[in-house]
Rosetta silent file (secondary structure, phi, psi, omega in degrees, C-alpha in Angstrom):
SEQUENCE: XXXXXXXXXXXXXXXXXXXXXXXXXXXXXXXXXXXXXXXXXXXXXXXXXXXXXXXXXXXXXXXXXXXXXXXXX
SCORE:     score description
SCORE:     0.000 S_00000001
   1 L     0.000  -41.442 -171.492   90.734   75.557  114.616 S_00000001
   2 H   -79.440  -48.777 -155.768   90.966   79.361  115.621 S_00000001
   3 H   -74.093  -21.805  154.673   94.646   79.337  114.605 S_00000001
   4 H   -48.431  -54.257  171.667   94.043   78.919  111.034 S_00000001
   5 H   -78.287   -0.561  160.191   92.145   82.052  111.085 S_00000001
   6 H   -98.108  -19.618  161.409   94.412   83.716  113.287 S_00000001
   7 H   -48.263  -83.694 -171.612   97.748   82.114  110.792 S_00000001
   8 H    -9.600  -70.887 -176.143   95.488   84.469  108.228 S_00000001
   9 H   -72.255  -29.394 -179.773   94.405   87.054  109.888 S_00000001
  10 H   -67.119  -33.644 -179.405   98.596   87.241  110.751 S_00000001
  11 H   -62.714  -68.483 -175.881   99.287   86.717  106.879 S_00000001
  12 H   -30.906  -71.035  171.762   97.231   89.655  105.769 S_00000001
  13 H   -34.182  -67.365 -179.624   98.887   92.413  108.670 S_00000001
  14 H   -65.150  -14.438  176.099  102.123   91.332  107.642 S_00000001
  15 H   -87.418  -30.554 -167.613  101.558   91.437  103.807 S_00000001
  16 H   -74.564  -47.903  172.979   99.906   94.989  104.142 S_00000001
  17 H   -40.488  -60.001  179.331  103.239   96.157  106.771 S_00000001
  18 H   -24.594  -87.148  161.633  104.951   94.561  104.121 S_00000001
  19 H   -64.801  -63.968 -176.544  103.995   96.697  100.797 S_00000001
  20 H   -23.697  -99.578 -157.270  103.888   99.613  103.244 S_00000001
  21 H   -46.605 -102.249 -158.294  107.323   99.357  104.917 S_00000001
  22 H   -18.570  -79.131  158.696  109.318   98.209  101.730 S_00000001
  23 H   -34.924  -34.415  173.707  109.134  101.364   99.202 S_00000001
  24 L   -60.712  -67.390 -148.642  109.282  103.287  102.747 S_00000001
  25 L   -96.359  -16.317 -177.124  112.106  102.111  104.234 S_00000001
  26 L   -78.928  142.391 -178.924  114.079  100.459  101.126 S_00000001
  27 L   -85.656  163.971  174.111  116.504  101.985   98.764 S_00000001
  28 H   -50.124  -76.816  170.111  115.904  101.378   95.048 S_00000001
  29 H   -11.451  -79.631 -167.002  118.787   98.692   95.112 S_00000001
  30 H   -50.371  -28.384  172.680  117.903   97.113   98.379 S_00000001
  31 H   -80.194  -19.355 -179.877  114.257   96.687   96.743 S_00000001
  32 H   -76.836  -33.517  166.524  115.478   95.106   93.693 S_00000001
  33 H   -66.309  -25.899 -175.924  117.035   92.192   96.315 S_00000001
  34 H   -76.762  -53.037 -168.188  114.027   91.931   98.007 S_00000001
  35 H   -40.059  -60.269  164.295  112.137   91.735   95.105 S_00000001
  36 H   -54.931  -44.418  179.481  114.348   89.292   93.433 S_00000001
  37 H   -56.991  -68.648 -170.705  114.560   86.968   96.953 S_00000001
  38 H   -56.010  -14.145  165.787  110.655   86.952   96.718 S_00000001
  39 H  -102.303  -19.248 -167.357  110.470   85.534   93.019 S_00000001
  40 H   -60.204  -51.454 -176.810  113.134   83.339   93.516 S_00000001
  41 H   -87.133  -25.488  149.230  111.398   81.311   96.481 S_00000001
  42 H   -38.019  -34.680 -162.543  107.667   81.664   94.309 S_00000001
  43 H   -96.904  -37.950  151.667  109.231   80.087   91.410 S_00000001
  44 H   -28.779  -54.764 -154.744  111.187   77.513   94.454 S_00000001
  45 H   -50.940  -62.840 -153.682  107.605   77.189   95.850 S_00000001
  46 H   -56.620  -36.501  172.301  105.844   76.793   92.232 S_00000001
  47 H   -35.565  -83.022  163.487  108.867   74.050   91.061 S_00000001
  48 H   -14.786  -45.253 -153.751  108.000   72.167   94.496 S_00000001
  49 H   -96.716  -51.660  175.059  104.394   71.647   93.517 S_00000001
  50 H   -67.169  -33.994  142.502  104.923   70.895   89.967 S_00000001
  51 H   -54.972  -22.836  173.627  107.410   67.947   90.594 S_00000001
  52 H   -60.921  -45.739 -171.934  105.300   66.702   92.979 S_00000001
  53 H  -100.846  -22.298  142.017  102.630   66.139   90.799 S_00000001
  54 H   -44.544  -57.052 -176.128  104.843   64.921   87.654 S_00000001
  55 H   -40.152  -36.373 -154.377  106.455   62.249   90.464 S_00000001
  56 H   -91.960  -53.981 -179.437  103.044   61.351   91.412 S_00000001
  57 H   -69.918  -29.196  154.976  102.048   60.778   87.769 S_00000001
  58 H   -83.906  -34.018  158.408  104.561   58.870   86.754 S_00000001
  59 H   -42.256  -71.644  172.222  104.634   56.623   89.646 S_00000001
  60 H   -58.693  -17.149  169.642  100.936   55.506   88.497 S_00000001
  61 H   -58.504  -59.943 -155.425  101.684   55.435   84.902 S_00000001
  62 H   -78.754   -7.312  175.754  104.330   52.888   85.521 S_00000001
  63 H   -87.319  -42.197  167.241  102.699   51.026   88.560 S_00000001
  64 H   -73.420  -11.235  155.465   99.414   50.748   85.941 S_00000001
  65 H   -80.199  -29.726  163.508  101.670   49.696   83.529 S_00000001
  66 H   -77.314  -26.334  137.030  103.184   47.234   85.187 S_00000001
  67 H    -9.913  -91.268  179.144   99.949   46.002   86.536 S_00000001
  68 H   -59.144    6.269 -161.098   98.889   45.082   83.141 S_00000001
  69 H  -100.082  -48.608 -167.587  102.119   43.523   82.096 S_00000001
  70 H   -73.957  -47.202  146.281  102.155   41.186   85.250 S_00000001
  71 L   -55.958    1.485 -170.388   98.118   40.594   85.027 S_00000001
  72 L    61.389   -1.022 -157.407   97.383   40.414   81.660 S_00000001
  73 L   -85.126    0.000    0.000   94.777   42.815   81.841 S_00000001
């Protein structure tokens, strides 16, 4: 139970280090790759979620369709 909130509390530290550190330690260039890495795997992540839930809706369209075809209802 405590490691969710310590998973968090670890999320935060490292997001603040994060924005810190980059413009610090990064060249323009080298930030436009990070930058670019970091939408690439959001728009991975966001992809992920959103097929997931088209798969999932089309599996019950067509399992309730065929339902009614095979039941009459």
């Amino acid at each position: 139970m405590y490691y969710i909130l310590l998973y968090r509390i670890w999320a935060i530290v490292v997001g603040a280090i994060s924005v810190v550190s980059v413009p610090v330690w990064f060249d323009l260039v080298t930030q436009g790759y990070f930058y670019t890495f970091v939408s690439l795997l959001a728009a991975q992540i966001l992809f992920e979620l959103v097929a997931g839930f088209v798969v999932t809706q089309l599996v019950a369209h067509e399992f309730a369709l065929h339902r009614s075809i095979v039941t009459g209802k």
